[in-house]
SEFI-706627 format. One record per atom (N, C-alpha, C, O): x negated, y, z. Coordinates in steps of 0.2 Angstrom, whole numbers, plus 5000, padded with zeros to 4 digits. Atoms other than C-alpha are relative to their C-alpha. Example, Ala and Ser with C-alpha at 12.3 -4.5 7.8 and 13.67 -1.06 7.14 Angstrom:
# SEFI-706627
499649945000
493849785039
499650065000
499150055003
500449944999
493249955036
500450055003
500150115004
END
This chain:
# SEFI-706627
500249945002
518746555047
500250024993
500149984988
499750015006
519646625034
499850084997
500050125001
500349945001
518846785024
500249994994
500349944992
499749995003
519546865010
499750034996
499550084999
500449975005
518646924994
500550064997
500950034992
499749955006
519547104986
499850004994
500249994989
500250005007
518547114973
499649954998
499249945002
500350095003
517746944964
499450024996
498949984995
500449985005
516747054952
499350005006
499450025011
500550004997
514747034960
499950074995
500050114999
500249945001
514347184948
500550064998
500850074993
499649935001
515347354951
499850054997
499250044994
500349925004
515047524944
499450045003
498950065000
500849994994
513947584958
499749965000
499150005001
500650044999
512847434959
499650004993
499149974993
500050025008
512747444938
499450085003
498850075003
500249964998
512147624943
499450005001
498950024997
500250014992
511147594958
499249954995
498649954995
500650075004
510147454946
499850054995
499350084997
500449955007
509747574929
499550035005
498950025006
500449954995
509247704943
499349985001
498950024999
500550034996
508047594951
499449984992
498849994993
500450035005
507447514933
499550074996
499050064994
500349945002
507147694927
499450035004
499050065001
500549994994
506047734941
499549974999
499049994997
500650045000
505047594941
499450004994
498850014994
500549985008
504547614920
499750075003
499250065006
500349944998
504247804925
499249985005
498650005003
500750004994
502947754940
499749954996
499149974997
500650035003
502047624930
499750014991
499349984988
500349965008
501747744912
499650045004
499150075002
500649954999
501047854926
499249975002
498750005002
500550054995
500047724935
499549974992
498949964992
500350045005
499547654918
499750034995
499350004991
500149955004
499247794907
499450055002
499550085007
500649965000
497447874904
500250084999
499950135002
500149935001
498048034897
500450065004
500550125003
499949964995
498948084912
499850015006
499849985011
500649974994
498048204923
500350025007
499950045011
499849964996
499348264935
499849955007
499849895008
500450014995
498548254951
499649945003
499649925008
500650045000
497148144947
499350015003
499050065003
500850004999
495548094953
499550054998
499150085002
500549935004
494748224940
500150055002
499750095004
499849954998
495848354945
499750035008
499550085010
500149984991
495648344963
499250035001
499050085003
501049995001
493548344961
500050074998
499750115001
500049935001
493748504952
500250065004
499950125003
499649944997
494748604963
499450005007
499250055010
500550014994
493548544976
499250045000
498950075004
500749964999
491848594969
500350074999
500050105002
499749934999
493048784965
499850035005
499550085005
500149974994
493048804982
499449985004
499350005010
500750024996
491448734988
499650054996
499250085000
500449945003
490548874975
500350055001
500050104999
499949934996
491749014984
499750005005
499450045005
500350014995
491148964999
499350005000
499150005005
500549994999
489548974994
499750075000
499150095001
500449934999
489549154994
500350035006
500450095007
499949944994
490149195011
499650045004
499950085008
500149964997
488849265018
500050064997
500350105000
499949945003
488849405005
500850045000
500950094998
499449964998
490749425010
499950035005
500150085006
499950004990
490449435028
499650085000
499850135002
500149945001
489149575023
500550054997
500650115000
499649945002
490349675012
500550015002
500850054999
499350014995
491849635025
499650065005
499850125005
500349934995
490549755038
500150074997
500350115000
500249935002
490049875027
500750034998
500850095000
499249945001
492049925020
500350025007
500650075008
499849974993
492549915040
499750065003
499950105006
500049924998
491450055043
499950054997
499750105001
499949965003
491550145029
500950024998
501150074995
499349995000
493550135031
500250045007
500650085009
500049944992
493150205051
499850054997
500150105000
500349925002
492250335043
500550044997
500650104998
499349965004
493550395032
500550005005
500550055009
499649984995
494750365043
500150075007
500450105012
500349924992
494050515056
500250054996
500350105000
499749945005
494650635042
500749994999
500950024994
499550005001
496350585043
500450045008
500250035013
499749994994
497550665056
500549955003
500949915001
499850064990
497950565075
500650065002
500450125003
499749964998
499550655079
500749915004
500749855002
499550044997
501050575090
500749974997
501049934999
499449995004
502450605077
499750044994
499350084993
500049965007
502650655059
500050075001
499650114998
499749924998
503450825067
499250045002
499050084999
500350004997
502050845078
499250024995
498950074996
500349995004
500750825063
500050054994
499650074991
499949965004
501550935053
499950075001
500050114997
500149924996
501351095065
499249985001
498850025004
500749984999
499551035066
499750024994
499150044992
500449985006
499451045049
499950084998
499450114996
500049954998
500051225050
499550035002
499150074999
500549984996
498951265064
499450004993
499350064991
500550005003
497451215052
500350044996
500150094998
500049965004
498151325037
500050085003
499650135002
500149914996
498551485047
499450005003
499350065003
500549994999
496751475054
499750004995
499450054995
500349975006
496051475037
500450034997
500050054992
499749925002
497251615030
499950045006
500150095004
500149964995
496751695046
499450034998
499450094998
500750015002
494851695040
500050044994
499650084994
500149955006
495251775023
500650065000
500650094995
499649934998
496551915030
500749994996
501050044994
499450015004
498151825021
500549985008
500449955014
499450004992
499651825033
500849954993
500949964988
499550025005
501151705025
500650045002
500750085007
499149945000
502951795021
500549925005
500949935010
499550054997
503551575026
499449934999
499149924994
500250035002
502751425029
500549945003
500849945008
499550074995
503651265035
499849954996
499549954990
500450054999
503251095038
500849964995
501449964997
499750045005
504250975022
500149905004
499749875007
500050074999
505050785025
499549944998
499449914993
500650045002
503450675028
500249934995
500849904995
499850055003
503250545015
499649945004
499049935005
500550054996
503050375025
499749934996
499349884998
499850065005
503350255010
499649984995
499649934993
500550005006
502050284998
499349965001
499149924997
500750054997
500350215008
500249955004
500649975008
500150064994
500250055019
499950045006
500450045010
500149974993
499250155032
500050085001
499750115006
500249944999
499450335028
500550054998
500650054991
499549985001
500950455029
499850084997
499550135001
500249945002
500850615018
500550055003
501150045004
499649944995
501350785028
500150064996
499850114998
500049935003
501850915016
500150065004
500550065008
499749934998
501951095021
500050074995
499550084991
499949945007
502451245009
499850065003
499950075009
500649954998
501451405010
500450064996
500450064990
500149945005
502151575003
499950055003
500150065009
500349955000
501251715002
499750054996
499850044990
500149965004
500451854995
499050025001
498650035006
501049985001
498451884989
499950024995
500350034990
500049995006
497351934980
499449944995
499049924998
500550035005
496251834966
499549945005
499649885005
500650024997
494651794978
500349975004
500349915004
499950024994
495651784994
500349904998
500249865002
499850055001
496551634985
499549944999
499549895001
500750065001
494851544978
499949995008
500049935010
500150034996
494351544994
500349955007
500049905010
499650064997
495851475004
499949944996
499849895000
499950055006
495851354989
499349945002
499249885002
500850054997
493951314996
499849975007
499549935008
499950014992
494151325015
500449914999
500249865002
499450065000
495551175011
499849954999
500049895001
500250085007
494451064997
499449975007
499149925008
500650044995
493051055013
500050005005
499449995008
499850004994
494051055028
499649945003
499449904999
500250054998
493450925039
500749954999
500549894997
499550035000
495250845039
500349994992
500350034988
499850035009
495850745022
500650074998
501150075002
499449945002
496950915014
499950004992
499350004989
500050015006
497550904997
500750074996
501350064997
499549965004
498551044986
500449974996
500249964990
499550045005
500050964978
500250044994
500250034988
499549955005
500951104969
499650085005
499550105010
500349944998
500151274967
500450044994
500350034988
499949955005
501251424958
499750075002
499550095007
500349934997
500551604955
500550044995
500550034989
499849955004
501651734950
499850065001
499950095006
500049945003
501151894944
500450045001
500950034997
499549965002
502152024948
500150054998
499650094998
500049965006
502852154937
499750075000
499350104997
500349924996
502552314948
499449985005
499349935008
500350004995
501252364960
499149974998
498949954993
500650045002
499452304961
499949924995
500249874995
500050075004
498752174948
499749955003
499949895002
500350034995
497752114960
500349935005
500149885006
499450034995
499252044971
500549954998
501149964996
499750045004
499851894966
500649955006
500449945012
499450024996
501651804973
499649925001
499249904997
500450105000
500951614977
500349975005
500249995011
499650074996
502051454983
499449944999
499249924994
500150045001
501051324986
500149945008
500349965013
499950044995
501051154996
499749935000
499849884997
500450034998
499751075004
500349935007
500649935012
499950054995
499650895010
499549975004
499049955002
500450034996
498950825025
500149925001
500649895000
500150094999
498550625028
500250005008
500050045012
500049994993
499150575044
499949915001
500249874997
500350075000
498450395050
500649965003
500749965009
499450034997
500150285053
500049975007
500549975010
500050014994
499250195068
500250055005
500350055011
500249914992
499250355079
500850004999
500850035004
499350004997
501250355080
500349955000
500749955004
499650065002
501850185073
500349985006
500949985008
499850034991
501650135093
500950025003
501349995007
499649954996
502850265098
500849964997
501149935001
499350005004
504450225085
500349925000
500849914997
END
């Protein structure tokens, strides 16, 4: 048997490596093994993260209570928000509701139309704008303004202008505004 040695050196460059590597490791793991003033994931540490959560845990039942009470105080709000099939659809109901209360105080719109819903803003609630102009007077306005604030449905006035106009009654006031409706995002999400 005749075997042929290339290189005669027992230590190369990689094995010179391979050995510091190893020797380096070793001191690192026994300064940590050995050394008092290091806490990283010690015994003391670990006890305390433990009793942390054994004293949150101590207060579940009082989650469990205020988990009931905000689930039916978020159903309950929720019945004041608008259940429509589509944003489109919501926003001619929103309509619907303002022309019955301008109906009520004898205000007819000159235009009203339904604005690009915002769906981006809330997690679960897609805002419905709709723009309103028309022509009142003083009262008739307070009162739409109060029909809207106690609707059964969440309605909010974003933007209200009143212009004055130069001629004609003083009474009679130019007014753009636009009122937004909440539309509950479950009630369509299914659909899209």
């Amino acid at each position: 048997m005749n075997l042929k040695i290339k290189d005669k050196t027992i230590l190369t460059r990689e094995r010179i490596i391979i050995i510091v590597v190893g020797i380096l490791i070793l001191v690192i793991g026994a300064i940590y093994r050995f050394s008092p003033g290091i806490h990283f994931f010690s015994a003391s540490s670990r006890v305390k993260l433990i009793t942390k959560y054994q004293n949150r845990s101590v207060n579940l039942p009082g989650l469990e209570e205020r988990h009931i009470f905000l689930t039916g105080h978020a159903q309950k709000l929720s019945n004041h928000l608008i259940f429509a099939q589509s944003k489109e659809l919501a926003g001619v109901a929103v309509q619907n509701m303002l022309r019955d209360m301008a109906s009520r105080e004898n205000i007819s719109f000159k235009s009203i139309k339904a604005l690009k819903a915002d769906v981006k803003s809330y997690q679960f609630v897609s805002i419905v704008p709709v723009k309103l102009v028309f022509k009142a007077k003083i009262r008739q306005l307070e009162n739409l303004l109060y029909r809207i604030e106690i609707f059964s449905k969440l309605l909010s006035v974003s933007e209200l202008r009143i212009i004055k106009p130069s001629t004609g009654k003083e009474d009679d006031l130019n007014i753009v505004m636009i009122v937004q409706g909440f539309l509950d995002k479950k009630s369509y999400s299914r659909e899209e």
